[in-house]
PyMOL Python script that loads the backbone (N, CA, C, O; Angstrom):
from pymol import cmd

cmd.read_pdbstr("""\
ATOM      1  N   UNK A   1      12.283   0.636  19.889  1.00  0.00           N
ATOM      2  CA  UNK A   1      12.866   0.631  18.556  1.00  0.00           C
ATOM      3  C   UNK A   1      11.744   0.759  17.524  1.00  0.00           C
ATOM      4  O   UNK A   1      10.761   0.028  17.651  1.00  0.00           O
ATOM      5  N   UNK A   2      11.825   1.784  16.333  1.00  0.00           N
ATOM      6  CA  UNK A   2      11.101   1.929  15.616  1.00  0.00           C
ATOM      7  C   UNK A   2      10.932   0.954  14.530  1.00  0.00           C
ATOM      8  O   UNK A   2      12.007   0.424  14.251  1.00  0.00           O
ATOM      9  N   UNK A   3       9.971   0.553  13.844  1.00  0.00           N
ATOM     10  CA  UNK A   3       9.650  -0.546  13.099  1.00  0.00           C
ATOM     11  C   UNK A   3      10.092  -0.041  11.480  1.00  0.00           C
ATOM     12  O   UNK A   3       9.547   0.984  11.073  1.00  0.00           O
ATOM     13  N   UNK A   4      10.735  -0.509  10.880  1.00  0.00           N
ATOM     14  CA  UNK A   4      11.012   0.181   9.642  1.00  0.00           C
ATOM     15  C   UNK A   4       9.939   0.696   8.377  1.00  0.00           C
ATOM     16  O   UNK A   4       9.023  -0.116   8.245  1.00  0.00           O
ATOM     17  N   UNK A   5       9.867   1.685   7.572  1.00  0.00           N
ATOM     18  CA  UNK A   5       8.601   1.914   7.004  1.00  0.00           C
ATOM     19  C   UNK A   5       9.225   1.774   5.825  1.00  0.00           C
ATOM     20  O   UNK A   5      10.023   2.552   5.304  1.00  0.00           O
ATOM     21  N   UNK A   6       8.627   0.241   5.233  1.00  0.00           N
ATOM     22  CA  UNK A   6       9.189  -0.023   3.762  1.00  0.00           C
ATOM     23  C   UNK A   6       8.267   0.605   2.514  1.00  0.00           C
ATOM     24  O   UNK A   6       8.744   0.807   1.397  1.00  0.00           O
ATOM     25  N   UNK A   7       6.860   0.887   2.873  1.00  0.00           N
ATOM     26  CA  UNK A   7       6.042   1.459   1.989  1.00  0.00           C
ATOM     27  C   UNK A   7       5.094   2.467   2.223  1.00  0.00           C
ATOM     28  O   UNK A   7       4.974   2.823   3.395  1.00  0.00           O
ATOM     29  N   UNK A   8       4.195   3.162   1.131  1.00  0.00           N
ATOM     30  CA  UNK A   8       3.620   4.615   1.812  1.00  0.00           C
ATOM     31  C   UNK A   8       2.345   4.275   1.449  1.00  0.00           C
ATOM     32  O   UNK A   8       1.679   5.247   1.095  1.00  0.00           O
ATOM     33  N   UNK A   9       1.601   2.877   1.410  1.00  0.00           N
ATOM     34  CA  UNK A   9       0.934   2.606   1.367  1.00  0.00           C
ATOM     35  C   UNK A   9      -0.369   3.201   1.897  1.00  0.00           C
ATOM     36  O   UNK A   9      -1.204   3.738   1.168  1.00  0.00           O
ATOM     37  N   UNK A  10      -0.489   3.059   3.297  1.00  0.00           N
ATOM     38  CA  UNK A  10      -1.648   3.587   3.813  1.00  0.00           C
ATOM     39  C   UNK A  10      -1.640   5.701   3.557  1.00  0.00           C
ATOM     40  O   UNK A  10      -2.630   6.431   3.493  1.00  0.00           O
ATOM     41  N   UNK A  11      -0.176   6.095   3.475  1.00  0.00           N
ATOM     42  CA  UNK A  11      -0.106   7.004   3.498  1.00  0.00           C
ATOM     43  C   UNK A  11      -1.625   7.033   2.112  1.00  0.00           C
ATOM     44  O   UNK A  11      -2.849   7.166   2.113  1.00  0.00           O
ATOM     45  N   UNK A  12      -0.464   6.805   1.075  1.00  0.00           N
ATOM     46  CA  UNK A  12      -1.310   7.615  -0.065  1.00  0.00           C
ATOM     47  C   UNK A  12      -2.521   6.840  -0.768  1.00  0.00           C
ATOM     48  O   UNK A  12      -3.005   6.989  -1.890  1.00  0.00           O
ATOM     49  N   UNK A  13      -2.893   5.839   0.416  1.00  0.00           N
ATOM     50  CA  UNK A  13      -4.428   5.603   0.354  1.00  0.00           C
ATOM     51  C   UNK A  13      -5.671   6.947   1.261  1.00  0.00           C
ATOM     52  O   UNK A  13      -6.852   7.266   1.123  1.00  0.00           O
ATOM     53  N   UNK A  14      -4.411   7.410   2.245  1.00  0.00           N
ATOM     54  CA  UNK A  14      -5.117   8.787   3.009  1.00  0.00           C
ATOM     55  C   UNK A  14      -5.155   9.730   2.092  1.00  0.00           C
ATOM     56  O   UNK A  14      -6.224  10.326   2.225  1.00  0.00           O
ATOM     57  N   UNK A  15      -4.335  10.309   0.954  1.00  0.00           N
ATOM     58  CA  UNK A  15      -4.166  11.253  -0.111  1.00  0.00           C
ATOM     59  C   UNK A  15      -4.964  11.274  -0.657  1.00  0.00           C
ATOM     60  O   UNK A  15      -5.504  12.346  -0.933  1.00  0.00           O
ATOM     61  N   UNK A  16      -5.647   9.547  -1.280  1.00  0.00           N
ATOM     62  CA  UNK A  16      -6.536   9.777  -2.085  1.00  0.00           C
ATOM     63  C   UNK A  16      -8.111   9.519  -1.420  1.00  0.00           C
ATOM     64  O   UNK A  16      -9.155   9.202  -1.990  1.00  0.00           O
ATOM     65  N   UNK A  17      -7.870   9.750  -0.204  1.00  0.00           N
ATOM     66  CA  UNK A  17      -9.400   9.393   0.430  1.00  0.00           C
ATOM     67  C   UNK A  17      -9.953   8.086   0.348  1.00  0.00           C
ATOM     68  O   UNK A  17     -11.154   7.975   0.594  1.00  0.00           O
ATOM     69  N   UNK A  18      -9.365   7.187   0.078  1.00  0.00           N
ATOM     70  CA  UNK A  18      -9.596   5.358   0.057  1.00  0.00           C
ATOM     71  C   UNK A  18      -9.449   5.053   1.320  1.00  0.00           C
ATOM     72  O   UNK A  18      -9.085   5.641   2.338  1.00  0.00           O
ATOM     73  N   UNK A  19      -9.860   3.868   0.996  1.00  0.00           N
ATOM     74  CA  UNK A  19      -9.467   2.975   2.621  1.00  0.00           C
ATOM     75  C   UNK A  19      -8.995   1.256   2.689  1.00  0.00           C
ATOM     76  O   UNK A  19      -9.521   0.369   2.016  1.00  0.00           O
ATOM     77  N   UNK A  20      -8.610   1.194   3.029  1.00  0.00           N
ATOM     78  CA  UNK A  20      -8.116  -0.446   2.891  1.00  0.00           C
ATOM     79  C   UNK A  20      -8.983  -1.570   2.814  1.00  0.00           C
ATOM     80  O   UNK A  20      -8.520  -2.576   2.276  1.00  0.00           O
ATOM     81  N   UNK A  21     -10.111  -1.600   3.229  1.00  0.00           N
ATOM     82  CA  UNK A  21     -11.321  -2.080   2.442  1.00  0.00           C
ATOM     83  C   UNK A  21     -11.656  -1.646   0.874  1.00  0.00           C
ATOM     84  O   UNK A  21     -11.818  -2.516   0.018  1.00  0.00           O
ATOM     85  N   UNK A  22     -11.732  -0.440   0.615  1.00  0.00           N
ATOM     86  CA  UNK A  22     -12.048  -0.217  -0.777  1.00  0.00           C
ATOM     87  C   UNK A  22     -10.517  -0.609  -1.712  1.00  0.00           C
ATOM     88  O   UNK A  22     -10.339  -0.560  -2.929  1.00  0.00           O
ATOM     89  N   UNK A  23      -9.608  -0.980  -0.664  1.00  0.00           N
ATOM     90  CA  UNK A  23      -8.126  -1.470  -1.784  1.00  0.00           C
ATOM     91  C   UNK A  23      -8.224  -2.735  -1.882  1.00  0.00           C
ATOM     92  O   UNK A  23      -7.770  -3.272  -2.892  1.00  0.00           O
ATOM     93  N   UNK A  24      -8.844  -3.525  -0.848  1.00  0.00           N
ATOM     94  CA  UNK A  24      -8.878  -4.594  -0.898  1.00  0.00           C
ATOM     95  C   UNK A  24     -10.097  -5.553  -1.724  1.00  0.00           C
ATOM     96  O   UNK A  24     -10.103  -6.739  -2.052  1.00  0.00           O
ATOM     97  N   UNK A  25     -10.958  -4.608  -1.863  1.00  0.00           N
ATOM     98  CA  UNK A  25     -11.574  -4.971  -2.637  1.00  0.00           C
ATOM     99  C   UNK A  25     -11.573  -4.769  -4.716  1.00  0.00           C
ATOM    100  O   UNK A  25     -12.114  -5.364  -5.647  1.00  0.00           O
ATOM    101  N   UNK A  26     -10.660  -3.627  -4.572  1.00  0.00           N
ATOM    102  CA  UNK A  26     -10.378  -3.277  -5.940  1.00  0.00           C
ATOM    103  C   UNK A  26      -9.463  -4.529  -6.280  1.00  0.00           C
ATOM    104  O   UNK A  26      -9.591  -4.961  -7.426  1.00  0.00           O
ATOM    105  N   UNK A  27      -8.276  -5.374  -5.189  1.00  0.00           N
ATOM    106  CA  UNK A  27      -7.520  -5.578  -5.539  1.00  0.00           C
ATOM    107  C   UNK A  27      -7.901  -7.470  -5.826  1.00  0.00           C
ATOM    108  O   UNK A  27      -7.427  -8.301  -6.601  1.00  0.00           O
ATOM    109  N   UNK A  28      -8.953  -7.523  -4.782  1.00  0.00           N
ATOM    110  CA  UNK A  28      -9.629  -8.692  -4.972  1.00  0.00           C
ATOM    111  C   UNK A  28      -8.846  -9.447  -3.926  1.00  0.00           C
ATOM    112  O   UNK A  28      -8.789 -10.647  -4.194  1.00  0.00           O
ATOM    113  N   UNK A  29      -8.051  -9.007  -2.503  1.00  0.00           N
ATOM    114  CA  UNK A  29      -7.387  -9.645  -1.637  1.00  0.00           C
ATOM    115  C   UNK A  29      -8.437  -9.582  -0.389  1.00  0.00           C
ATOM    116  O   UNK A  29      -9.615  -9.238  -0.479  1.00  0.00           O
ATOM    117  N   UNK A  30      -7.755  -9.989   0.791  1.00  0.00           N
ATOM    118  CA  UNK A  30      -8.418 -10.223   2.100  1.00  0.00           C
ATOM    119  C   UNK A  30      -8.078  -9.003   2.333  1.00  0.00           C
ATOM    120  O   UNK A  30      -7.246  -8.362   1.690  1.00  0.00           O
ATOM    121  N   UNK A  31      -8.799  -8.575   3.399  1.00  0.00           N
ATOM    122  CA  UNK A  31      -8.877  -7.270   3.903  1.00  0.00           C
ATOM    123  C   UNK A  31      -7.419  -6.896   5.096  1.00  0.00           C
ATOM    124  O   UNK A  31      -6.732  -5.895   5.294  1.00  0.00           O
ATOM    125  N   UNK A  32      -7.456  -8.369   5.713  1.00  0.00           N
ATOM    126  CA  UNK A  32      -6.279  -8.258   6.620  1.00  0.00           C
ATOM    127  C   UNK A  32      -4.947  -8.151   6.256  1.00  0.00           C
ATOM    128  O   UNK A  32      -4.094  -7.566   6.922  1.00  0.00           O
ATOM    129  N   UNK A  33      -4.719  -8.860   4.930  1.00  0.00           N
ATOM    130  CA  UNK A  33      -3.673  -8.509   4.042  1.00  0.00           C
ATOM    131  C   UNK A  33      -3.428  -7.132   3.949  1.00  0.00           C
ATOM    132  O   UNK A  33      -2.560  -6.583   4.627  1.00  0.00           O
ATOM    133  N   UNK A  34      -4.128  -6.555   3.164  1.00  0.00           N
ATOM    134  CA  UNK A  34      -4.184  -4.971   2.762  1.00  0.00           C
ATOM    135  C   UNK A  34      -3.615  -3.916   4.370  1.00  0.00           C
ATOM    136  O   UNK A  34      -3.037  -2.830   4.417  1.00  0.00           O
ATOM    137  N   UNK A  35      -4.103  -4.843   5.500  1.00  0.00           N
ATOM    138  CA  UNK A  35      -4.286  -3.409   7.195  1.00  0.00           C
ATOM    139  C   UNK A  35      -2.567  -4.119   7.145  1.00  0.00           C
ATOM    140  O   UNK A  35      -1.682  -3.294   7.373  1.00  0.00           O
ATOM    141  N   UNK A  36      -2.116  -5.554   6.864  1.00  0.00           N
ATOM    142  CA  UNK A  36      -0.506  -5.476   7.202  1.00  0.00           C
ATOM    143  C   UNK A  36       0.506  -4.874   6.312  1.00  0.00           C
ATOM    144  O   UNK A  36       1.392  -4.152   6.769  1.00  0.00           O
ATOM    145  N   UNK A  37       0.377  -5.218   4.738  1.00  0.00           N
ATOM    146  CA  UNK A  37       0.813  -4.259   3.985  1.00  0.00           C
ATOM    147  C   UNK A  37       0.999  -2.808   4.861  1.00  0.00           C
ATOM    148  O   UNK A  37       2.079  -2.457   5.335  1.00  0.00           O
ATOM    149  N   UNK A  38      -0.562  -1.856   5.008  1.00  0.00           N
ATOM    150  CA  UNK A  38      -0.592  -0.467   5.491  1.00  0.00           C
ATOM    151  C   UNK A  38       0.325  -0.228   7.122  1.00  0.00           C
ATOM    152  O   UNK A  38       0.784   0.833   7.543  1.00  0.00           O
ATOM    153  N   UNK A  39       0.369  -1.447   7.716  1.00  0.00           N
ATOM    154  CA  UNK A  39       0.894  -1.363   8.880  1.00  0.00           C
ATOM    155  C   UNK A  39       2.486  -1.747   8.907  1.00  0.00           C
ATOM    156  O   UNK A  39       3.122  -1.717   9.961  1.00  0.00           O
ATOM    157  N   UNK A  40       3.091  -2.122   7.611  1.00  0.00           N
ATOM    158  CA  UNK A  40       4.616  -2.579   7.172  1.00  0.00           C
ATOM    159  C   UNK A  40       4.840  -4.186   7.820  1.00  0.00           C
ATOM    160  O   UNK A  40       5.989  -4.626   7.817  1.00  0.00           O
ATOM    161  N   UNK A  41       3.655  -5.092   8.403  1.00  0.00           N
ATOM    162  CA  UNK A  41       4.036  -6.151   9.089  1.00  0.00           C
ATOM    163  C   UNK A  41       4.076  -6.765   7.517  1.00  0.00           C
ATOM    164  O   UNK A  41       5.104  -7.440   7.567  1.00  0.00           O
ATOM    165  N   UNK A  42       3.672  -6.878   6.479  1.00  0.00           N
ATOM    166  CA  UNK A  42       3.899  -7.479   5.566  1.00  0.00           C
ATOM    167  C   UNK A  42       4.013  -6.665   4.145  1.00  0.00           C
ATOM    168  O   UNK A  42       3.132  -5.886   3.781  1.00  0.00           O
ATOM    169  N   UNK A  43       5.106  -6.913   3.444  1.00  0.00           N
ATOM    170  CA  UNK A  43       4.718  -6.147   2.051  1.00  0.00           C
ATOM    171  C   UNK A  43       4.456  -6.964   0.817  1.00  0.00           C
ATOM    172  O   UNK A  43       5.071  -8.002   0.573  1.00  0.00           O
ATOM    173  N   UNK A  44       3.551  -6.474   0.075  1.00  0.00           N
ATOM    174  CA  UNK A  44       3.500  -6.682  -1.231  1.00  0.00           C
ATOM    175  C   UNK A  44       4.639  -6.950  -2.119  1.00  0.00           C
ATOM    176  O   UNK A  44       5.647  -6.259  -2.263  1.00  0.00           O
ATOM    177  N   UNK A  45       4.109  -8.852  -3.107  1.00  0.00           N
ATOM    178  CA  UNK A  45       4.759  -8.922  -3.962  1.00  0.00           C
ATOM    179  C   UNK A  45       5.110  -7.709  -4.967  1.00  0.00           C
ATOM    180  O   UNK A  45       4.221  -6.899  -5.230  1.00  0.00           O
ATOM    181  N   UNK A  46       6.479  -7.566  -5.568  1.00  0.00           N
ATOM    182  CA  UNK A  46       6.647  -6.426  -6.892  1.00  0.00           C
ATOM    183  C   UNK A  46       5.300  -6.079  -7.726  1.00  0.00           C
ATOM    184  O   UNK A  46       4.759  -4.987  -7.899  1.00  0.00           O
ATOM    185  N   UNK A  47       4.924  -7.419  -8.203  1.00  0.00           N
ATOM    186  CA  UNK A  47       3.819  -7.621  -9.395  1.00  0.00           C
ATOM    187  C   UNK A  47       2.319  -6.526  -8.382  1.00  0.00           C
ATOM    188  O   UNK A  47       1.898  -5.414  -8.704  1.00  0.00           O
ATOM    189  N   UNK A  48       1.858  -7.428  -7.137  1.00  0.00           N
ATOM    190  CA  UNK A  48       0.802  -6.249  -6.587  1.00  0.00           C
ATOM    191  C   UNK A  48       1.019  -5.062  -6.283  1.00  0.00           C
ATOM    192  O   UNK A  48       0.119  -4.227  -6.195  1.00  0.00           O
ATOM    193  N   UNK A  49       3.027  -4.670  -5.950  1.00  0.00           N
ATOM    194  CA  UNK A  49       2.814  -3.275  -5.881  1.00  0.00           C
ATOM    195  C   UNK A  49       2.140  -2.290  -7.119  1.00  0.00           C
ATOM    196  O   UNK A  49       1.460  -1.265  -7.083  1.00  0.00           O
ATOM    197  N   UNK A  50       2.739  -3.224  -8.341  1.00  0.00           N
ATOM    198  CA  UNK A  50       2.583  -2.277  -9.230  1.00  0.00           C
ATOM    199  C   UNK A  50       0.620  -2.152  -9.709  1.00  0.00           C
ATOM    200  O   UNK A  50      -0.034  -1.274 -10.271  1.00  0.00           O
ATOM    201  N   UNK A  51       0.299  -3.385  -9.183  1.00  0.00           N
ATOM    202  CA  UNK A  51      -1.215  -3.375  -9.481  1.00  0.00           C
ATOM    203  C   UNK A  51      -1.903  -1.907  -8.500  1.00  0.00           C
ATOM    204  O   UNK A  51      -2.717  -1.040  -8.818  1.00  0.00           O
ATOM    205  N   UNK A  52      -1.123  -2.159  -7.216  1.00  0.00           N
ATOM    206  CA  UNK A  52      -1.741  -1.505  -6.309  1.00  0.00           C
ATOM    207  C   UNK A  52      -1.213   0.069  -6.806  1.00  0.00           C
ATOM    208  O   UNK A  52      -1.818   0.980  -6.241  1.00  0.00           O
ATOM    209  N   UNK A  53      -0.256   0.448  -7.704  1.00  0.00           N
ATOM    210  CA  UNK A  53      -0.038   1.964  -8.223  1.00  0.00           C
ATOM    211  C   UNK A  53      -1.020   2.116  -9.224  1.00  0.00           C
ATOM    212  O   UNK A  53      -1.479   3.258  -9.181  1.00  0.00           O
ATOM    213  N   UNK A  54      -1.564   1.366 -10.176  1.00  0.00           N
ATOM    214  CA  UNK A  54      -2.105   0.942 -11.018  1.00  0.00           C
ATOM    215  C   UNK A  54      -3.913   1.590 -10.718  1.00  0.00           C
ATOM    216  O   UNK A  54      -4.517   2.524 -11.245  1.00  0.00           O
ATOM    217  N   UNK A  55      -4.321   0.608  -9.664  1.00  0.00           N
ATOM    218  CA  UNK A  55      -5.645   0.931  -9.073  1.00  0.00           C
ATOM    219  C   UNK A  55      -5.961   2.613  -8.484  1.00  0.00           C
ATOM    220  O   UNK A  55      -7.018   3.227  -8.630  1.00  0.00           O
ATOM    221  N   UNK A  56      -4.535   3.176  -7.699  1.00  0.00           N
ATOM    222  CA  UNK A  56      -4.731   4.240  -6.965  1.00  0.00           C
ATOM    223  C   UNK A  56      -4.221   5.418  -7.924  1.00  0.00           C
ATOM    224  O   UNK A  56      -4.035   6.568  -7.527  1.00  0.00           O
ATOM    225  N   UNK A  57      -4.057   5.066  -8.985  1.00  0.00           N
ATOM    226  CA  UNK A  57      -3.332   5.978 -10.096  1.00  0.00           C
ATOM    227  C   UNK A  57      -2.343   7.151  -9.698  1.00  0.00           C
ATOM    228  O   UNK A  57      -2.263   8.376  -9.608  1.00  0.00           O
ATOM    229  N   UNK A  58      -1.601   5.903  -9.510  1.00  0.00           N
ATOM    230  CA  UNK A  58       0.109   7.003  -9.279  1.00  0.00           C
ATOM    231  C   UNK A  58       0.937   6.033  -9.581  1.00  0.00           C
ATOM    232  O   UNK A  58       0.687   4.868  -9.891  1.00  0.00           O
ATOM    233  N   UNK A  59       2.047   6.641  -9.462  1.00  0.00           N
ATOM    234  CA  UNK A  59       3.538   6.332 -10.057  1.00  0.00           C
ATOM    235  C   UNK A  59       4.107   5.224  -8.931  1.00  0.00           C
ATOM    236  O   UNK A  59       4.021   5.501  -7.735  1.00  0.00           O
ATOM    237  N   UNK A  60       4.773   3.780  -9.439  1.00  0.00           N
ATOM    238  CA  UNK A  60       4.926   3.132  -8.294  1.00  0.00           C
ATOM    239  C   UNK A  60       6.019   3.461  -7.255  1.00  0.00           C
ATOM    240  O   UNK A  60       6.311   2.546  -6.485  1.00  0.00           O
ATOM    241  N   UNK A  61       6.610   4.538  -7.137  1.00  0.00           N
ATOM    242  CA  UNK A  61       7.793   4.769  -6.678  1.00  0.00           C
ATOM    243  C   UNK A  61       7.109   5.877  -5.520  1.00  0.00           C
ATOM    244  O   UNK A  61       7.657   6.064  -4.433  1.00  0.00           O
ATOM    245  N   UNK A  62       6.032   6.464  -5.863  1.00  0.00           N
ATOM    246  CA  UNK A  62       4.753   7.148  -4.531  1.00  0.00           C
ATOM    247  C   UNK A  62       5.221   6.006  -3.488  1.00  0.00           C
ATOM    248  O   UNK A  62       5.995   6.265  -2.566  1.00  0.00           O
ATOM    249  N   UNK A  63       4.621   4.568  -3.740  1.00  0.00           N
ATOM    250  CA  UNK A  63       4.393   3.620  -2.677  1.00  0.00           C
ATOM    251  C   UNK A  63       5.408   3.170  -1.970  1.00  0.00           C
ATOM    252  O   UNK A  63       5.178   2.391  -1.044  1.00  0.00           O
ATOM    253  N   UNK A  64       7.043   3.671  -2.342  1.00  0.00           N
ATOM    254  CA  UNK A  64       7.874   3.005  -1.883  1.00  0.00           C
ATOM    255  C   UNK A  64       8.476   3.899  -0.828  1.00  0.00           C
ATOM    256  O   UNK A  64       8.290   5.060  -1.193  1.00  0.00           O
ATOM    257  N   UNK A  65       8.948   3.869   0.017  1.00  0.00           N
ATOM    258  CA  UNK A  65       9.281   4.805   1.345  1.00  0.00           C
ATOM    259  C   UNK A  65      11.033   5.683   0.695  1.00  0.00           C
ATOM    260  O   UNK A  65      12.042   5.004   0.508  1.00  0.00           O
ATOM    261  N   UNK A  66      10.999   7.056   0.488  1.00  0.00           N
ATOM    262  CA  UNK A  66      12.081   7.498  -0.150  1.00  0.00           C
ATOM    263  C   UNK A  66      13.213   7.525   1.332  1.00  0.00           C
ATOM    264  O   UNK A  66      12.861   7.604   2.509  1.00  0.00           O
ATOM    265  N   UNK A  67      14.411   7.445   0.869  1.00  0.00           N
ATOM    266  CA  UNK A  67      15.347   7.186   2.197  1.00  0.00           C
ATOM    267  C   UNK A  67      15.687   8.816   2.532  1.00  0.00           C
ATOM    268  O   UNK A  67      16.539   9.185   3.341  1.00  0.00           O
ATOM    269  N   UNK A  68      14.831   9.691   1.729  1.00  0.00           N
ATOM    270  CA  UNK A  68      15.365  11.192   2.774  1.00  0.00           C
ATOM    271  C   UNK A  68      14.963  11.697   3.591  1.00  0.00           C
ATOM    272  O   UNK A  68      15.553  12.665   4.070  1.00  0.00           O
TER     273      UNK A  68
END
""", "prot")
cmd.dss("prot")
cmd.show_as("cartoon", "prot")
cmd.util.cbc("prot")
cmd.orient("prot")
């Protein structure tokens, strides 16, 4: 059974050539936080998604997984 993909997190940290160390450090979190976020075992409060659209400069609705 496939694991559900609530965000495009790691995606469009690959878009912009970042890495989850350099998010985690922009964002001022633990690093392991940031790999579960990217891996969907945990997501981001509303307030850090929008920090985390904020830092990677895009629109917060990039980060959210579209249902088509």
């Amino acid at each position: 059974m496939n694991k559900p993909v609530y965000n495009r997190i790691k995606a469009v940290l690959a878009e912009r050539r970042k890495t989850n160390n350099w998010l985690a450090d922009q964002l001022k979190v633990n690093r392991t936080t940031v790999s579960k976020w990217c891996r969907n075992e945990m997501q981001p409060r509303v307030e850090t998604l929008f920090h985390i659209a904020q830092v990677l400069e895009v629109d917060v609705g990039e980060l959210l997984n579209s249902k088509e």
